[in-house]
C-alpha positions, 0 to 999 in steps of 0.5 A: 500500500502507498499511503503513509500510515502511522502504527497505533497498536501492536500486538504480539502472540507467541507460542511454544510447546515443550516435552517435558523431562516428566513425560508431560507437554508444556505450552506457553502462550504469550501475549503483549500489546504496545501503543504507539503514542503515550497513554495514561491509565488511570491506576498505572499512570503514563505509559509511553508509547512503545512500553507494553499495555498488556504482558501476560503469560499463560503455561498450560501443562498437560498429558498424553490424552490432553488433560489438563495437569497444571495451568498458570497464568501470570500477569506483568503488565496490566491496564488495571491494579486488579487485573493480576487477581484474575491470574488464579482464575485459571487454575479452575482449568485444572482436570479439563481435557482439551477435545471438540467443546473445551472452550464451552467448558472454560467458560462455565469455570472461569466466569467473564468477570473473574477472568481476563478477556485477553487470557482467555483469547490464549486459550483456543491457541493454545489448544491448537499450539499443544495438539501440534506440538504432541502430534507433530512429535509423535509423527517424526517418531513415527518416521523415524521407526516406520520410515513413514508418518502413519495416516490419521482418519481423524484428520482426514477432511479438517482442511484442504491440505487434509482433504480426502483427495489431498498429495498427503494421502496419496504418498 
């Protein structure tokens, strides 16, 4: 695009999966926003432009069967004072399995004011994040002994790549 543009907002999302020493899967999702002009906050005071406005870190554990062993969520940077006291909210996710209505689940633990929009916006990727990360492990195992990454029916139609017709089913 040509026309000049000055950059108001940035928002970053980081995610990371980790296998753990203990067997289990361990994923991180980071959230941060940054202004581009000053701000001042009514409980924080100025925030200048370019200092994070949101930081905030959730670190789900869970097992091979997507349980929800642990989760910890931590908050640096917040508009509010209060918002820090939504982080033990999420310790209700605890014995949650992450499977087709999980989220529908999270809601009914964690209400909408005890919890944090911006937390809870984490979450559908992170179920994404910790699939790939178990899936994507046990298919490089999986080539390793077989010499090839084994079909999964489930996945069959999900998208285009795995679409019944798709190269990857026809190698």
């Amino acid at each position: 695009m040509s026309v000049n543009r000055q950059r108001l907002h940035k928002r970053t999302i980081e995610l990371e999966g980790y296998l753990r020493d203990d067997g289990l899967w361990e994923i991180e999702a980071e959230l941060g926003d940054i202004k581009g002009y000053d701000t001042v906050l009514m409980n924080r005071g100025l925030v200048p432009a370019g200092t994070k406005f949101h930081h905030m870190k959730i670190i789900m554990v869970v097992n091979d069967e997507f349980e929800i062993i642990d989760v910890k969520a931590h908050m640096y940077a917040t508009p509010f004072t209060d918002c820090p006291e939504a982080e033990i909210s999420y310790e209700n996710l605890k014995g949650l399995k992450i499977q087709s209505g999980w989220i529908n689940q999270v809601r009914e633990r964690i209400e909408r004011s005890s919890g944090c929009t911006h937390l809870n916006e984490l979450l559908p990727a992170m179920a994404t994040a910790a699939i790939q990360t178990r899936e994507g492990y046990r298919m490089k195992l999986e080539k390793e002994r077989h010499g090839k990454v084994l079909d999964r029916p489930q996945q069959h139609n999900t998208c285009r790549g795995y679409r019944d017709d798709a190269l990857i089913h026809k190698q």
